[in-house]
C-alpha positions as CSV (number, residue, x, y, z in Angstrom):
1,X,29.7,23.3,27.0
2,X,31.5,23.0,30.1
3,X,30.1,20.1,31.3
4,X,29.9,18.7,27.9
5,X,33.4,19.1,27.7
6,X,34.4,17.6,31.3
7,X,32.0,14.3,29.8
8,X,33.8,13.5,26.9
9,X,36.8,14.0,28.8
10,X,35.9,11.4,31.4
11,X,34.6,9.0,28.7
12,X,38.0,9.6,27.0
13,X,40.1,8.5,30.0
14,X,38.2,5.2,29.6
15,X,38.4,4.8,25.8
16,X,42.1,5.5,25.8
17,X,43.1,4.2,29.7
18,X,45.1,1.7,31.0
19,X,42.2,-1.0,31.2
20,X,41.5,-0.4,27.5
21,X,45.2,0.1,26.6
22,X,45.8,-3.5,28.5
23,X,42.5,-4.7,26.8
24,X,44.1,-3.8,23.6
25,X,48.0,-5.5,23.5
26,X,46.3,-7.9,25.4
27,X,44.1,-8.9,22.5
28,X,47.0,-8.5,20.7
29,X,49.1,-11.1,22.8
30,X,46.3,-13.5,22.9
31,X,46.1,-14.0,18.9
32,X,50.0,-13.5,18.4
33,X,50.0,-16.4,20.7
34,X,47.4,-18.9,19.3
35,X,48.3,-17.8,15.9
36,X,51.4,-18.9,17.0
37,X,53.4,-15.6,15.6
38,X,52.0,-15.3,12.4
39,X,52.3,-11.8,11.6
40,X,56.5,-12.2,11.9
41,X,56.5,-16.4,10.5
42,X,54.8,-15.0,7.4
43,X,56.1,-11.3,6.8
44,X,58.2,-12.7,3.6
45,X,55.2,-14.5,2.4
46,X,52.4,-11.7,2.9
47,X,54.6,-9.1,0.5
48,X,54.6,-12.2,-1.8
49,X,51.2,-12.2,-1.6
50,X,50.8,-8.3,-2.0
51,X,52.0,-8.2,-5.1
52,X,50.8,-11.5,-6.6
53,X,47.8,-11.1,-9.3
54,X,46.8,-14.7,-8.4
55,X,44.6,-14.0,-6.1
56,X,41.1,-14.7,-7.3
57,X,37.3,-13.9,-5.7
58,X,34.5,-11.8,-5.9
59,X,35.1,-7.8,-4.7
60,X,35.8,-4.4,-5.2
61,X,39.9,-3.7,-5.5
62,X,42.5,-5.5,-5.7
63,X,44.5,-7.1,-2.1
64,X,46.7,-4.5,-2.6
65,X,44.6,-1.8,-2.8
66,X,42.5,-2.8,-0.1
67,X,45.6,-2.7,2.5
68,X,46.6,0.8,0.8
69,X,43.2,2.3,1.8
70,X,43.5,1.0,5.4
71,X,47.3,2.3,5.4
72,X,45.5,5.2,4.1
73,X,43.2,5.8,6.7
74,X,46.2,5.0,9.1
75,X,49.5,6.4,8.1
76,X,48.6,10.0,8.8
77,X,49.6,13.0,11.2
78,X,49.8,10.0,13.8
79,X,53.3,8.9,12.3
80,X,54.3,12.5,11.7
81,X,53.2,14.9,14.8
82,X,51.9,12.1,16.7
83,X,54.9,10.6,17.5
84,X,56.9,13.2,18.6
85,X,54.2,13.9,21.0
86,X,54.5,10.7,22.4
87,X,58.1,11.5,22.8
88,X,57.6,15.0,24.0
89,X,55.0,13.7,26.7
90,X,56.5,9.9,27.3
91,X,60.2,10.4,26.5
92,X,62.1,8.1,23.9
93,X,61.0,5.3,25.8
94,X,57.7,5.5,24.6
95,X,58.8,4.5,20.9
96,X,59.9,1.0,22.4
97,X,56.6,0.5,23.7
98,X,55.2,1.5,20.3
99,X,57.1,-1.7,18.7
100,X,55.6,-3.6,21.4
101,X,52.6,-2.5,20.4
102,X,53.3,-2.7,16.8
103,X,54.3,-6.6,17.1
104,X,51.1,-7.9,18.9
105,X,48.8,-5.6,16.5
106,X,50.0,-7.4,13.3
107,X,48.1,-10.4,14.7
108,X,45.0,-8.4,15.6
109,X,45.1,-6.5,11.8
110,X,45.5,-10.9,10.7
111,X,42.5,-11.6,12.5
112,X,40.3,-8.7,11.9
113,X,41.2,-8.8,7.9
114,X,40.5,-12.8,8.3
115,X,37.0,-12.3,9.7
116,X,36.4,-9.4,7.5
117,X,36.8,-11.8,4.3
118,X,34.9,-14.7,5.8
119,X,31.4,-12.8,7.2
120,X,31.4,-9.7,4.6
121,X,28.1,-9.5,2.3
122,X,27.1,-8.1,-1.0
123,X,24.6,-5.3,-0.8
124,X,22.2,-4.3,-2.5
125,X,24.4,-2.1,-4.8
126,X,26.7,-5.4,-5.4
127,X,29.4,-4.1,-3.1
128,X,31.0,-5.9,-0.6
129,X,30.5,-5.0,3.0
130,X,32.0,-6.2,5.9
131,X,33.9,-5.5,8.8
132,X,33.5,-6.0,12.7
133,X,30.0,-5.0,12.9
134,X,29.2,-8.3,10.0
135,X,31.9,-11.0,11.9
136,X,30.4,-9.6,15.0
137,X,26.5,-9.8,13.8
138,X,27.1,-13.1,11.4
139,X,30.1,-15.0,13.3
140,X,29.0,-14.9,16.9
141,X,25.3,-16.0,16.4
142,X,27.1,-18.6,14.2
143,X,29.5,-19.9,16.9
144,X,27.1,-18.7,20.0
145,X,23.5,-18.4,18.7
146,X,21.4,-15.3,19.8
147,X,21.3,-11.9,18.3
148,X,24.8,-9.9,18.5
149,X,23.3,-7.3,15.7
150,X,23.0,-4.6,18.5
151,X,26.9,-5.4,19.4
152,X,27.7,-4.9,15.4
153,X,25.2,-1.9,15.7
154,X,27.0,-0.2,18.5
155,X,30.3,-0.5,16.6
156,X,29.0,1.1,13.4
157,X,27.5,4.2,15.7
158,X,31.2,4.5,17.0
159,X,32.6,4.4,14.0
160,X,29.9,6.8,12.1
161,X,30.4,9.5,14.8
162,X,34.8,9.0,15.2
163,X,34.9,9.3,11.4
164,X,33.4,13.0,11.1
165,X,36.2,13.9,13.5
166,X,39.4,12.2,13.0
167,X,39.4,10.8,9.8
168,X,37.5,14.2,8.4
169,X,37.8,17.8,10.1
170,X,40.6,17.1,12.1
171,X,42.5,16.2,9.1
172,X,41.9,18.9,7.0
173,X,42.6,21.0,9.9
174,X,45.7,19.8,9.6
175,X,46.2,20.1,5.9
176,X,45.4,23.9,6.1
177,X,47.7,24.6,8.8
178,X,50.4,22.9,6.8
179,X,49.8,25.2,3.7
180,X,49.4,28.0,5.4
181,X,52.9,27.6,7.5
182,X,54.5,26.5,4.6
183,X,53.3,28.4,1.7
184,X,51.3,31.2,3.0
185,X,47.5,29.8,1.5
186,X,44.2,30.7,3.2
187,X,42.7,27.8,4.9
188,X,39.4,28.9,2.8
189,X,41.6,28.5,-0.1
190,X,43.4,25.1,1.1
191,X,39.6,23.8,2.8
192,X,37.9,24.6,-1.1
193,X,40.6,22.5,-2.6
194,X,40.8,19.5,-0.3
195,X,36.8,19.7,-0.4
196,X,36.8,19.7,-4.6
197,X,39.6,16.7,-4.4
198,X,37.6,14.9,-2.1
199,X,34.3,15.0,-3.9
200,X,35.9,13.8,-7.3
201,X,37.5,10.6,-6.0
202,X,34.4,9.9,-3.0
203,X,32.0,10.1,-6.2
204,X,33.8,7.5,-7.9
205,X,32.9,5.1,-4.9
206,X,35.2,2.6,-3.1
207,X,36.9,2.0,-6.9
208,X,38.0,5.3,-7.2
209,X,39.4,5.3,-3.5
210,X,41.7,2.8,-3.6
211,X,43.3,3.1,-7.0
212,X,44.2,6.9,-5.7
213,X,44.9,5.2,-2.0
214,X,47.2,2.5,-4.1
215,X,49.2,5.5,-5.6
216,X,49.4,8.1,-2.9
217,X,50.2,6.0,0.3
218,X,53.0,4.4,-1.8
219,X,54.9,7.3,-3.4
220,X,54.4,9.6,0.0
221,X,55.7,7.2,2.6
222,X,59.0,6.2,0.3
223,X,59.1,9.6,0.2
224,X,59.3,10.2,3.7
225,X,61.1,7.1,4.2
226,X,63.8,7.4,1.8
227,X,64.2,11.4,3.3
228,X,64.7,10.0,7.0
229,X,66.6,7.2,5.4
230,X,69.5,9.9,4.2
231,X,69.3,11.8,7.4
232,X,69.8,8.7,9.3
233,X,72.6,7.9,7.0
234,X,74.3,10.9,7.0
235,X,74.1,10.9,11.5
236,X,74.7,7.4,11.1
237,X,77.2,7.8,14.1
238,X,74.7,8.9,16.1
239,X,72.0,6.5,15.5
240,X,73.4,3.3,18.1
241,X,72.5,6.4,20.9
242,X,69.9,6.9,19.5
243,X,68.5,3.2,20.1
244,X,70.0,3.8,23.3
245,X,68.1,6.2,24.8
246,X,65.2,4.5,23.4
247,X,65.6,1.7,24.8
248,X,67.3,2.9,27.9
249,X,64.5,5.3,28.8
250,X,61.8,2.6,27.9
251,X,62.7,0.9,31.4
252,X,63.8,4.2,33.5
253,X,61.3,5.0,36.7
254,X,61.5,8.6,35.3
255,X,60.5,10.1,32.2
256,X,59.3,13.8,31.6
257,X,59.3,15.9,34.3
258,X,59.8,13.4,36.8
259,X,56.8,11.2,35.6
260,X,56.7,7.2,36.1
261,X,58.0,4.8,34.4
262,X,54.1,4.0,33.6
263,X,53.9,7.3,31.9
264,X,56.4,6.1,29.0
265,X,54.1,2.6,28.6
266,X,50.8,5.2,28.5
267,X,51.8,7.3,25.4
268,X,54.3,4.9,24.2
269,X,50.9,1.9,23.7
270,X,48.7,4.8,23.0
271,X,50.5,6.3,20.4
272,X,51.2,3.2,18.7
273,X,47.4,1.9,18.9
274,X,46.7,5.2,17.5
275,X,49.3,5.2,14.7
276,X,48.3,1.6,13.7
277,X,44.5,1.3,14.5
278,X,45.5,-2.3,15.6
279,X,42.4,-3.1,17.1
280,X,40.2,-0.5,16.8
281,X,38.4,-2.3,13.6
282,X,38.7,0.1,11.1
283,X,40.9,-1.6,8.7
284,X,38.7,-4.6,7.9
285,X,35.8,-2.8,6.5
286,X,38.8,-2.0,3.8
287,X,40.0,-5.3,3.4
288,X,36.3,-6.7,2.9
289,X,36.3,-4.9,-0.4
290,X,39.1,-7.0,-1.4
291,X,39.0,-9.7,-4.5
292,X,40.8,-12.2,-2.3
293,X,37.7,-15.1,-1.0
294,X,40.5,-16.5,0.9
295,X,40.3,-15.3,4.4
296,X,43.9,-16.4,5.2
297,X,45.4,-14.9,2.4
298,X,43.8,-11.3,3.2
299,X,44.9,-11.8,6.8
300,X,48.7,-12.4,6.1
301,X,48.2,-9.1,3.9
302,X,46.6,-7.2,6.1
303,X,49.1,-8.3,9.0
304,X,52.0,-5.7,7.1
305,X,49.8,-2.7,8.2
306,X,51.6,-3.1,11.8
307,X,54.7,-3.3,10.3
308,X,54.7,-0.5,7.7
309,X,52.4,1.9,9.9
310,X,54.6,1.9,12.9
311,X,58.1,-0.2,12.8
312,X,59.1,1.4,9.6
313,X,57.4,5.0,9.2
314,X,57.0,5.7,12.7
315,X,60.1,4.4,14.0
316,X,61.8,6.9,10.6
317,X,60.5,9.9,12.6
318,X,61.4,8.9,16.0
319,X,65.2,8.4,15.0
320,X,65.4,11.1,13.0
321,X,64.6,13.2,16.2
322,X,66.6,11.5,18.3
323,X,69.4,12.3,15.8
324,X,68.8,15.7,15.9
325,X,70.4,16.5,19.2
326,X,66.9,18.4,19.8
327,X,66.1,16.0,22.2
328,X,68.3,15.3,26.0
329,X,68.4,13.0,28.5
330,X,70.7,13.6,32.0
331,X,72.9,10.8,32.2
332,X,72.0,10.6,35.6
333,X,68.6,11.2,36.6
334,X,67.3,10.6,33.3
335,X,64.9,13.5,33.1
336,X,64.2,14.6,29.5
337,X,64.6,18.3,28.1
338,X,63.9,19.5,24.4
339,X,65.0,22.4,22.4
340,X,62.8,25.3,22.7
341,X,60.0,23.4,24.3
342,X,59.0,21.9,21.2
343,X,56.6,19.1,20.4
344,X,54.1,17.4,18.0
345,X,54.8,18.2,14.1
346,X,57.2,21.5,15.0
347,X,59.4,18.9,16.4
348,X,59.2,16.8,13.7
349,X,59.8,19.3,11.4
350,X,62.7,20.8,13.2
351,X,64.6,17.4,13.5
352,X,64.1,17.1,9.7
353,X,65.4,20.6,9.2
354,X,68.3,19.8,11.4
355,X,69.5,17.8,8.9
356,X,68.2,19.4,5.5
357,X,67.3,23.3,6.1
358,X,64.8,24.3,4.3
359,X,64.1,20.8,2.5
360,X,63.5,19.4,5.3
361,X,60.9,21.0,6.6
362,X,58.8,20.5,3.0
363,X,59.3,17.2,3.3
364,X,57.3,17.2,6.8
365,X,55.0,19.5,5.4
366,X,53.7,17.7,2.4
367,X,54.3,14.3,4.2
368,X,51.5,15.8,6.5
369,X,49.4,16.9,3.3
370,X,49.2,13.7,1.4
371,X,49.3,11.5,4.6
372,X,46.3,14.0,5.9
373,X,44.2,13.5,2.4
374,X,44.5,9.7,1.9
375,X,43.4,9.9,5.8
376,X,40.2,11.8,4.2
377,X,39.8,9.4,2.2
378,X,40.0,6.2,3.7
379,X,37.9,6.8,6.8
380,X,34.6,8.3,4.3
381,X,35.1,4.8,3.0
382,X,35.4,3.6,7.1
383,X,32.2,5.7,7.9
384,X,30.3,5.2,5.0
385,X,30.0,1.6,5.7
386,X,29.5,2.0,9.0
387,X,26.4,3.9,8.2
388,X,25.0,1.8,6.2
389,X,25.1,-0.8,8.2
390,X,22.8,1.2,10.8
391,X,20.5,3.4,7.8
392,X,20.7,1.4,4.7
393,X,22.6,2.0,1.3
394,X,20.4,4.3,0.2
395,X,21.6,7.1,3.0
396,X,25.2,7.1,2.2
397,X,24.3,10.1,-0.8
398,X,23.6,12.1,2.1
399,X,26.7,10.7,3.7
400,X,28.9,12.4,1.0
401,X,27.3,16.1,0.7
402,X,27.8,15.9,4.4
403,X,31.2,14.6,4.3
404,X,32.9,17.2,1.7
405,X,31.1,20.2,3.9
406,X,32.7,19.3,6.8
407,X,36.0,18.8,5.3
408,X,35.6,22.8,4.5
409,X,34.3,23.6,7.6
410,X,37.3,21.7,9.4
411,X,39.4,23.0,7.2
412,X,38.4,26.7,8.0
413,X,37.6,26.7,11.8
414,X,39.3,25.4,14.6
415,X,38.2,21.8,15.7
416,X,39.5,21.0,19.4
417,X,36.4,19.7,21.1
418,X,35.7,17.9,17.4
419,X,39.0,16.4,18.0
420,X,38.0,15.4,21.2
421,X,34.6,13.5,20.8
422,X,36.1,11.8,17.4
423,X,38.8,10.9,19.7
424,X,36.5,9.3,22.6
425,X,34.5,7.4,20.2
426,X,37.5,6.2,17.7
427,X,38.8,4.2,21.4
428,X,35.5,3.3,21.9
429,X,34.9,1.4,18.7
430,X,37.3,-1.0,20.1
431,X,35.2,-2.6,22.6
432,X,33.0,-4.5,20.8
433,X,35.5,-5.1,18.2
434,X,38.0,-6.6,20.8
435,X,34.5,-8.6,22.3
436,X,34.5,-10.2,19.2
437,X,38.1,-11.4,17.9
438,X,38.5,-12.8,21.4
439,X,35.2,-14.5,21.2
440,X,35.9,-15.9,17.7
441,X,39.6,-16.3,18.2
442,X,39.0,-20.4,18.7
443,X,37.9,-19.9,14.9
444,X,41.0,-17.9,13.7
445,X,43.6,-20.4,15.1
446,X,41.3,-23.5,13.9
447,X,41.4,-21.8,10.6
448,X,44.8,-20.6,10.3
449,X,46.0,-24.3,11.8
450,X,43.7,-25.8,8.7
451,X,44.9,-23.5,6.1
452,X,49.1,-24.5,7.1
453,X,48.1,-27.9,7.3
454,X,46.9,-27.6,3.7
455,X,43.3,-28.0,4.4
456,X,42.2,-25.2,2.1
457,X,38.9,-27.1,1.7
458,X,37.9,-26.2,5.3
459,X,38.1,-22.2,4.7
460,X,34.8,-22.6,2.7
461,X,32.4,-24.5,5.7
């Protein structure tokens, strides 16, 4: 196990490195740039489009649902204990490489949910599928020739074996930890329950999982939004310091402990990747499902996930704990310190309790619940496809008996080297993804120059 271990460890300080974090906002830069900023040019227009009922095409849910269930699968313990681990390991800084990472992902989510429209397929069940291993298989032997199936293949393994970890067991890890601080409940209890709630919206199929995806993810992150919001409001003279130190710490040569300035970029890019998923392809095998046959349109939606996921809910819990006095920086050498040593969701919930004793820390708690569930949810819907692009329809029954067990079992038992292969393989699903925006990204801009210049006709060919 040892060696098993010190494997996935080395493959994981590939997946999540500097070459694949560069790899990543790099992407990122390259279609913010040829797109020619989309993602901010067209931020009033995409929650236009959100909520419009004009859109028309064949599918499963509606636009809006479909970016719910990706904000599903992404707005989870990431935005809660995820980044005040970034801050705990990186310093403030880190949250201002977050936004940078944030910014050049909302053209990478454009792209992704662009090709995810244009090269999904109806299976055999009449559902749409689609997603990188489809634009990969379907849009590079179009544009190249040759066979890229095993490139689309390789994706869907990724994603099969990342989504049994972090979007399953580590999750309702999570969950049951949070009931059990919070209100005392066994984590057989708590793992029975999430497994029962699982089963009877997973049954209902990709239907049932967005119309509970479109009213969770909503009503939890104003939640949480609307509780930093107050905090904020009520430490409003301390918020320009906080920015400060944010910003002041995202340029420093030190940052914990003495570390390098390259240590704030690490977990500051990391964490934001991770919060957002910008990249990784797992949001356009959601947005496939949409009734939008206009690729454009579904992009410029499913460019907000950037924007929500980490410049509004992330950036909430980041100033909230700045706020909080929990977290120092000396003036002079700028070396960090924090209250009690504390990090992940404990800090999180201490700078909420700061503020709100008591409420505070409920607010954290359930955050993490719901945010946790809809997490469940939207990556069965993230692996499901992905296995049936390698095994067929006809294996994703199994798929769900084995899904709802391990969400008990995860639940129940301690998952760290679970966390640690989902982990590896969720950064690994990026490579071929990333292979194939940039290798189709003379497509996106063509297509996105057509659709501006009013040649609508052309999103058809």
């Amino acid at each position: 196990m040892e060696a098993l271990n010190a494997l996935i460890g080395t493959i994981n300080s590939f997946a999540w490195g500097g070459i694949m974090i560069f790899f990543l906002v790099g992407t990122g830069f390259v279609l913010t740039m040829g797109t020619r900023i989309v993602q901010f040019r067209k931020l009033g227009y995409a929650f236009k489009l959100l909520f419009s009922k004009d859109h028309q095409g064949e599918g499963d849910i509606t636009p809006f649902q479909a970016l719910m269930t990706s904000l599903a699968a992404t707005i989870g313990t990431g935005n809660i204990a995820g980044v005040a681990g970034a801050i705990a390991a990186g310093g403030p800084g880190a949250v201002f490489w977050m936004w940078v990472t944030a910014a050049f992902g909302g053209a990478t989510k454009y792209s992704e949910a662009l090709l995810a429209i244009k090269y999904r397929i109806t299976n055999e069940k009449g559902e749409k599928s689609g997603g990188p291993m489809y634009y990969i298989k379907l849009g590079m032997a179009e544009r190249y020739g040759g066979n890229w199936a095993w490139l689309g293949w390789l994706f869907a393994l990724f994603g099969t074996i990342a989504a049994f970890g972090i979007g399953n067991m580590v999750q309702a890890n999570s969950v049951a930890q949070s009931l059990q601080a919070s209100i005392g409940l066994s984590p057989v209890i708590s793992g029975i329950i999430i497994a029962l709630a699982t089963a009877l919206v997973i049954f209902g199929g990709i239907k049932s999982i967005g119309s509970v995806a479109g009213k969770i993810v909503p009503i939890m992150a104003v939640i949480y939004v609307v509780g930093a919001l107050i905090i904020l409001f009520r430490n409003a003279s301390a918020v320009p310091a906080a920015f400060g130190m944010i910003f002041s710490n995202a340029f420093s040569a030190r940052a914990v402990g003495g570390g390098l300035l390259g240590t704030v970029i690490r977990f500051g890019v990391a964490r934001g990747i991770f919060s957002n998923e910008a990249g990784l392809g797992s949001s356009p095998i959601a947005h496939a499902a949409s009734k939008n046959n206009d690729p454009v349109k579904q992009g410029i939606i499913g460019s907000l996930a950037s924007f929500l996921d980490t410049l509004v809910v992330c950036s909430m819990t980041a100033l909230v704990i700045l706020v909080s006095g929990l977290v120092q920086l000396d003036p002079v050498s700028g070396a960090m310190s924090i209250t009690d040593g504390l990090g992940g969701a404990a800090l999180t919930t201490s700078a909420f309790n700061v503020a709100f004793p008591g409420i505070g820390g409920m607010i954290v708690a359930f955050g993490l619940i719901f945010f946790a569930f809809s997490t469940i949810l939207g990556w069965y819907y993230y692996g499901s496809k992905c296995l049936e692009y390698i095994a067929g329809v006809k294996a994703i029954k199994f798929y769900k008996v084995i899904w709802i067990v391990l969400v008990l079992f995860g639940a129940m038992y301690k998952v760290g080297f679970v966390w640690n292969l989902s982990d590896t393989f969720n950064g690994l699903m990026a490579i071929p993804n990333l292979i194939g925006l940039l290798a189709l990204s003379p497509m996106i801009f063509a297509i996105t120059r057509d659709y501006e210049a009013g040649n609508q006709e052309k999103l058809s060919k």
